[in-house]
C-alpha positions as CSV (number, residue, x, y, z in Angstrom):
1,X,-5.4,-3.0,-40.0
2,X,-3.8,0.9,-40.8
3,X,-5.2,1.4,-36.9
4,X,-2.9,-1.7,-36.1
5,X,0.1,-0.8,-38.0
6,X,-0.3,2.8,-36.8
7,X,0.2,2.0,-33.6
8,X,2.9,-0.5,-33.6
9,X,4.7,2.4,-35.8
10,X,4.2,5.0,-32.9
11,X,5.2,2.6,-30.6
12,X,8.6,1.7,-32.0
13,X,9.0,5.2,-33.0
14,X,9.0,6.1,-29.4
15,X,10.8,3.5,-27.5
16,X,13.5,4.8,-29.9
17,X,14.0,7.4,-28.5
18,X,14.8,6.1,-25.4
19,X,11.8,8.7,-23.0
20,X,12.8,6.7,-19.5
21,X,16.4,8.2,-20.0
22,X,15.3,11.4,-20.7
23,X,12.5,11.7,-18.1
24,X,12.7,13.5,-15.2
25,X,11.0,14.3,-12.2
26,X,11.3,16.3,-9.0
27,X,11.7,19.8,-10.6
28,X,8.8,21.6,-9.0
29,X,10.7,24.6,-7.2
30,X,12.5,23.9,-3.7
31,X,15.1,24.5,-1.0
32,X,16.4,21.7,0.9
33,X,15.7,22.5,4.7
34,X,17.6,19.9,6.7
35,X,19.9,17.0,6.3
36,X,21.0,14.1,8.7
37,X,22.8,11.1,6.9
38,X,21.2,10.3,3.8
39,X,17.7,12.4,4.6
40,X,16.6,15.9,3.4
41,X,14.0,17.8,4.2
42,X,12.7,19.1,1.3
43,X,10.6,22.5,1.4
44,X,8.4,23.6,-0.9
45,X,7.2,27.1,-0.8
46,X,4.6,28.9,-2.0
47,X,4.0,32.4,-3.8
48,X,1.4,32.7,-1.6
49,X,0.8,31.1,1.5
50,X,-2.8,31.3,2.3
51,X,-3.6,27.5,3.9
52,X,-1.7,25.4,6.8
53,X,1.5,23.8,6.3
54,X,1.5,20.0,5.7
55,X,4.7,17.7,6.5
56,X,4.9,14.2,4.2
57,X,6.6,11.2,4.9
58,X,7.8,9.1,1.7
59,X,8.1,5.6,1.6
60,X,11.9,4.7,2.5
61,X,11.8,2.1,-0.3
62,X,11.0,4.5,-3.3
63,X,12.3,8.0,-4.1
64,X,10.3,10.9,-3.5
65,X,9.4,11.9,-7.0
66,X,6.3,10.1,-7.0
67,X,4.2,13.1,-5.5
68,X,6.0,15.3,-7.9
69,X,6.8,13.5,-11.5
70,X,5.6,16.0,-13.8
71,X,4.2,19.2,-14.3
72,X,0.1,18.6,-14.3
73,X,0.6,15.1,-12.4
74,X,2.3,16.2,-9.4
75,X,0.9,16.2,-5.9
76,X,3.3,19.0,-4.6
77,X,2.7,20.9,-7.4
78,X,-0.8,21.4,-6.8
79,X,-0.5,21.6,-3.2
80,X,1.7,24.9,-3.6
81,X,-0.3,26.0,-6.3
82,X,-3.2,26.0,-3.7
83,X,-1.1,27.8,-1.2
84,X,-0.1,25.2,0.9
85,X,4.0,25.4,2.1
86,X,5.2,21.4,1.8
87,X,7.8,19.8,3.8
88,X,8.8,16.5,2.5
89,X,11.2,13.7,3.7
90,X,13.5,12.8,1.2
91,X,14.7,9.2,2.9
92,X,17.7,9.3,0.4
93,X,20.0,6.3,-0.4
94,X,21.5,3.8,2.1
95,X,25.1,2.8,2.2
96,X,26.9,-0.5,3.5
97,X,27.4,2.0,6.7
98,X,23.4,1.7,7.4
99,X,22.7,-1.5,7.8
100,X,22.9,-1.9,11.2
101,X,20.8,0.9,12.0
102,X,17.5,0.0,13.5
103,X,14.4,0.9,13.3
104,X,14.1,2.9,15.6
105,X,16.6,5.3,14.5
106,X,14.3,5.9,11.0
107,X,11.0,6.1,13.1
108,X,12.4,8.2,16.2
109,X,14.8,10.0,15.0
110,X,15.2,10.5,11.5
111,X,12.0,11.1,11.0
112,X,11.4,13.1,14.4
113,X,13.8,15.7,13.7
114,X,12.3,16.4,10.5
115,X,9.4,16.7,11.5
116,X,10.5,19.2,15.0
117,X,12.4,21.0,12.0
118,X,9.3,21.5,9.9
119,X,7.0,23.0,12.6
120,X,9.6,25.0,13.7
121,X,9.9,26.1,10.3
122,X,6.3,26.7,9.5
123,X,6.0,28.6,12.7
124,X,8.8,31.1,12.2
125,X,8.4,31.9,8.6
126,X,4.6,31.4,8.4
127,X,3.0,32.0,11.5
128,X,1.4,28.7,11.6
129,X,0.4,26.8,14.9
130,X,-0.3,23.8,13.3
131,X,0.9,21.6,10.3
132,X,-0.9,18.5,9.3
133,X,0.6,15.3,8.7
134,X,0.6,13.1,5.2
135,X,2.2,9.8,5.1
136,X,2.1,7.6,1.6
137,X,2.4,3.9,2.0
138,X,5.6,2.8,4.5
139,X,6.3,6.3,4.7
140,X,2.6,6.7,6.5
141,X,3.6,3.6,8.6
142,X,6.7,4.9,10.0
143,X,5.1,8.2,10.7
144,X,1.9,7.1,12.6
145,X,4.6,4.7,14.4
146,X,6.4,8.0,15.4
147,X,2.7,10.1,16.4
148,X,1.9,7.0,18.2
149,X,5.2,7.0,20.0
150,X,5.3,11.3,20.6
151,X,2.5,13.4,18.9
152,X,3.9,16.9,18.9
153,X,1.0,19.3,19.6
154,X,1.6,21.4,16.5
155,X,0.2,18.3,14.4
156,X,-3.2,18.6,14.4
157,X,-4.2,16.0,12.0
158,X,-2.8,12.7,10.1
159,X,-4.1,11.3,6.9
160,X,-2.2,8.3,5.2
161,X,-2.5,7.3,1.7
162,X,-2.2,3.6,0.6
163,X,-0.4,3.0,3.8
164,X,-0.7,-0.6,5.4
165,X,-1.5,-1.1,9.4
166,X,-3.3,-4.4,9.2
167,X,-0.3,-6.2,7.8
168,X,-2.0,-9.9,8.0
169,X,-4.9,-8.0,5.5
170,X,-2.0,-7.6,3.0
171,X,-3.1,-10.2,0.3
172,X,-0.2,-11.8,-1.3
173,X,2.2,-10.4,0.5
174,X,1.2,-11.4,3.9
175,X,0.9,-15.0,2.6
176,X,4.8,-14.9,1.1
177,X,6.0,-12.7,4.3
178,X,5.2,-15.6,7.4
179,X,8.0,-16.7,9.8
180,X,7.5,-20.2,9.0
181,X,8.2,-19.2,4.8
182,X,10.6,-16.1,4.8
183,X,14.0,-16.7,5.9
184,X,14.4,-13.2,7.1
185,X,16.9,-13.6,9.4
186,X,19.4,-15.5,7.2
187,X,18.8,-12.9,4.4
188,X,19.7,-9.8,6.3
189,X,22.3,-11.6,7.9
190,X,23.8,-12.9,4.3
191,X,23.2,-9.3,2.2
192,X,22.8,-6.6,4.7
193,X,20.6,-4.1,3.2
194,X,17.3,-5.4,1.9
195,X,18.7,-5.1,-2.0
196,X,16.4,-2.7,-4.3
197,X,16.6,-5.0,-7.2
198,X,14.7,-8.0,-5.2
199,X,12.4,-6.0,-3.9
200,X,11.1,-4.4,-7.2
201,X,11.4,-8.6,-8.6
202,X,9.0,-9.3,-5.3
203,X,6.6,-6.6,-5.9
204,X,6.5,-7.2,-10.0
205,X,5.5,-11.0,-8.9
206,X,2.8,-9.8,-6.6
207,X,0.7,-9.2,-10.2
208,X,2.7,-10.6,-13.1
209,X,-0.4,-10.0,-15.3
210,X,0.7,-5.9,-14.6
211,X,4.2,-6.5,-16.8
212,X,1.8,-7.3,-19.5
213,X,-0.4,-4.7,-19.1
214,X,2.0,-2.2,-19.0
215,X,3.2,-2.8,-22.4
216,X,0.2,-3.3,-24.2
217,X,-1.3,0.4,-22.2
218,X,1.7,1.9,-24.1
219,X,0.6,0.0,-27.3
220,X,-2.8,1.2,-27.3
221,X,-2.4,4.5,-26.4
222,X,1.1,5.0,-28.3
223,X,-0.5,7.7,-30.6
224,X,-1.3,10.0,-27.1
225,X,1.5,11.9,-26.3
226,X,0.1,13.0,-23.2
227,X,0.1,9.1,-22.0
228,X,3.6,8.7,-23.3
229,X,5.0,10.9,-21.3
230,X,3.1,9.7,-18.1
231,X,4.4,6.2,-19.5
232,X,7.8,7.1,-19.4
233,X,8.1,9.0,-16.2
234,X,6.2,6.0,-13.9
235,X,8.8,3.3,-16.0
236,X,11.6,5.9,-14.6
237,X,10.2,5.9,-11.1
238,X,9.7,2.4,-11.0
239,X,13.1,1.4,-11.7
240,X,14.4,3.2,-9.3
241,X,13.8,1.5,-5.9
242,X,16.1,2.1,-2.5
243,X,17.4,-0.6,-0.5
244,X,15.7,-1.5,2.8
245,X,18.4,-0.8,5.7
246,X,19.2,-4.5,6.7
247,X,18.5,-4.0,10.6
248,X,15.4,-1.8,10.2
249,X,13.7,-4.1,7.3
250,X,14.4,-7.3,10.0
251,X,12.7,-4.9,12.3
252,X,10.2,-3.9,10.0
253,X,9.5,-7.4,8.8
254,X,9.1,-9.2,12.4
255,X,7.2,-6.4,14.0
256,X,4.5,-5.5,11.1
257,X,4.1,-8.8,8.8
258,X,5.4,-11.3,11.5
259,X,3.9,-9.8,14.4
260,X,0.8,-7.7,12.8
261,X,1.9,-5.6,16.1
262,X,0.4,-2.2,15.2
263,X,-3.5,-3.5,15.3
264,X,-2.9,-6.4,18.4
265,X,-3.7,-4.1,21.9
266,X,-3.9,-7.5,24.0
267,X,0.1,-7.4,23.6
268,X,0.2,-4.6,26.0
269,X,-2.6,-5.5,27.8
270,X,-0.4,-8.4,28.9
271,X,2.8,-6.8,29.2
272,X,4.0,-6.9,25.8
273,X,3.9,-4.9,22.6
274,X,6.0,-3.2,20.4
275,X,8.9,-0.9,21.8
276,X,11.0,1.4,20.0
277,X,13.8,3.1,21.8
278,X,12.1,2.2,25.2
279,X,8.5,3.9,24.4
280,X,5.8,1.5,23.4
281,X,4.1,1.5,19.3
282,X,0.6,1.9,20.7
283,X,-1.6,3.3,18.3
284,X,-4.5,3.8,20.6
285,X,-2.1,6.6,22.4
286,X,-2.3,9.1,19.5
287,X,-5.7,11.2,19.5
288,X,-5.6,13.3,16.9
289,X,-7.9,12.6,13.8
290,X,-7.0,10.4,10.6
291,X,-8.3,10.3,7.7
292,X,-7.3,6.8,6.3
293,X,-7.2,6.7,1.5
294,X,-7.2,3.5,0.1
295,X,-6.6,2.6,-2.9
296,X,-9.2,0.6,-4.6
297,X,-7.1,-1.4,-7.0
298,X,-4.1,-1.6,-4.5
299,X,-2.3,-5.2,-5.0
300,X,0.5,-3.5,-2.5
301,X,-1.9,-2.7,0.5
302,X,-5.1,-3.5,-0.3
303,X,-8.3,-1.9,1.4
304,X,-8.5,-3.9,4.3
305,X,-4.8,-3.6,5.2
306,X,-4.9,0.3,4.9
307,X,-8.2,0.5,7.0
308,X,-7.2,-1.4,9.6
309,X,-6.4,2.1,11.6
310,X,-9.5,2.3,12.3
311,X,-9.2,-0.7,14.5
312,X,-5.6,0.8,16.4
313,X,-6.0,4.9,16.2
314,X,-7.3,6.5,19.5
315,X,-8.7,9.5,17.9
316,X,-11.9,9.6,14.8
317,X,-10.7,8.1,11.8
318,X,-12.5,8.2,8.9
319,X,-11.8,6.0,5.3
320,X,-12.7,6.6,2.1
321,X,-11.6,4.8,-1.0
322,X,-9.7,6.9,-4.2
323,X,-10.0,4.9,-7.6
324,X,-6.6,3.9,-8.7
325,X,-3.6,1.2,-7.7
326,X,-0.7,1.7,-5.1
327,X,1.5,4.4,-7.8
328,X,-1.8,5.6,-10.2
329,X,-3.3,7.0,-7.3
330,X,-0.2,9.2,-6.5
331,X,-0.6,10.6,-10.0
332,X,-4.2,11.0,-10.7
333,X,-6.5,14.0,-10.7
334,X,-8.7,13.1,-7.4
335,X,-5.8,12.9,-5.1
336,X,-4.5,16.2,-5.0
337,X,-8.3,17.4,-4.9
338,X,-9.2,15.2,-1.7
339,X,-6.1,17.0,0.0
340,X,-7.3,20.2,-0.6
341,X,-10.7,19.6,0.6
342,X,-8.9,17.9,3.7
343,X,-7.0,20.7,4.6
344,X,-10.0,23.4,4.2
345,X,-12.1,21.2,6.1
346,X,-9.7,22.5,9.3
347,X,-9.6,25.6,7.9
């Protein structure tokens, strides 16, 4: 019973104090390299450089912070730490202006001048030939879309994390996301952008039991300071989704949950396929190897949807399965680690 009491006590005690307010995130050291509308490429740069520079692509529907939310559970952090110079794309936050911008223009060339930006970068001020490629969840989509589209030879290697190619292997979300069930086009044609609040509704209904947990994790572990604050940043990042760009989520949404067009090579065996800005999405173009992380408790791209590059990639692809969900594996211990051993395997 005192166990009880104790920790309903801690618990009230520390909701009073409102943490999610006063959490923040993103304050690992940086300079911001490049902007075009809302993106910035965000550079990271170590004391001392001593491994090859890696470029990540964020998910456009979530901010960045994820890879760096606090000191001790921040991908970036220990990336620099290790001696690795980081170039991130910050997608930023649509306006009404934006909604009419395609797909294309996020994948192509958004994304593609960051990424010229960042080699040029790492080349100039590092010596480096080469920078390998991270992509976490759609972040990982869009940039194998854009490799598959125009590898620039100063990638050398691509590993996503949590990132979802086999779209029709997506669980729940493939079920709710069929032509014949999601009014897609008289949504984007009635709001515009895809609105942040009804995605984060969508996604918290894909595993309502996870509203439960949630609370009763910060119940049980209220006396942990430690978990508190981890508890309180992820609530921050969580409430804090981007809207979709209206014509680039119709885009997105016919061509990868619709479609399933990144995994079906028959389409241009026939004549048809995906084509962005007059260049085919073929994944079987891109060569270079990919090294595919799952998550193994991902309700948001489960196993089968993630591996499903190794059914699409034209080069070696290996896949290997970190313990965690779709956001606790961006902020666990083994993540960071597997990077590291990633990028020394080159090395």
């Amino acid at each position: 019973m005192q166990t009880l009491l104790r920790r309903n006590m801690a618990t009230v005690e520390f909701l009073a104090q409102d943490p999610v307010a006063s959490a923040r995130s993103g304050e690992t050291p940086h300079a911001v390299l490049h902007r075009q509308n809302k993106l910035a490429l965000r550079h990271f740069a170590p004391t001392s450089p001593r491994r090859a520079p890696v470029f990540i692509s964020m998910p456009l529907i979530n901010t960045w912070t994820i890879f760096d939310l606090l000191p001790g559970r921040s991908v970036i952090e220990a990336l620099v730490q290790a001696g690795v110079p980081v170039y991130l794309v910050d997608w930023g936050r649509p306006g009404d202006e934006d909604e009419d911008r395609d797909l294309a223009y996020y994948v192509a060339e958004l994304l593609g001048r960051a990424l010229q930006r960042s080699v040029r970068h790492a080349r100039d001020h590092y010596g480096a030939e080469h920078v390998d490629a991270i992509g976490y969840c759609v972040g990982g989509t869009f940039l194998s879309m854009h490799l598959a589209r125009h590898t620039p030879p100063a990638v050398r290697r691509l590993a996503l994390l949590a990132t979802p190619i086999d779209f029709h292997a997506s669980g729940r979300l493939a079920v709710w996301a069929r032509p014949e069930t999601f009014p897609l086009d008289t949504l984007i044609d009635s709001v515009g952008n895809y609105p942040a609040d009804l995605m984060r509704a969508s996604f918290s209904w894909l595993k309502p039991s996870g509203q439960t947990g949630k609370w009763f994790s910060l119940w049980e572990r209220s006396e942990d300071p430690a978990f508190r604050e981890l508890w309180a940043h992820l609530e921050k990042w969580a409430g804090d989704n981007v809207d979709f760009p209206g014509e680039a989520y119709r885009a997105y949404v016919r061509g990868c949950y619709f479609d399933n067009a990144l995994i079906r090579r028959d389409s241009f065996a026939t004549g048809g396929g995906w084509v962005l800005n007059g260049s085919p999405v073929d994944l079987s173009r891109c060569s270079i190897p990919a090294l595919v992380l799952a998550a193994g408790s991902d309700h948001i791209c489960p196993e089968a949807a993630a591996n499903g590059l190794a059914a699409a990639w034209g080069g070696p692809v290996t896949t290997e399965t970190l313990q965690g969900g779709h956001v606790g594996v961006c902020v666990g211990k083994r993540l960071p680690a597997r990077l590291l051993a990633w990028i020394e395997e080159a090395a």
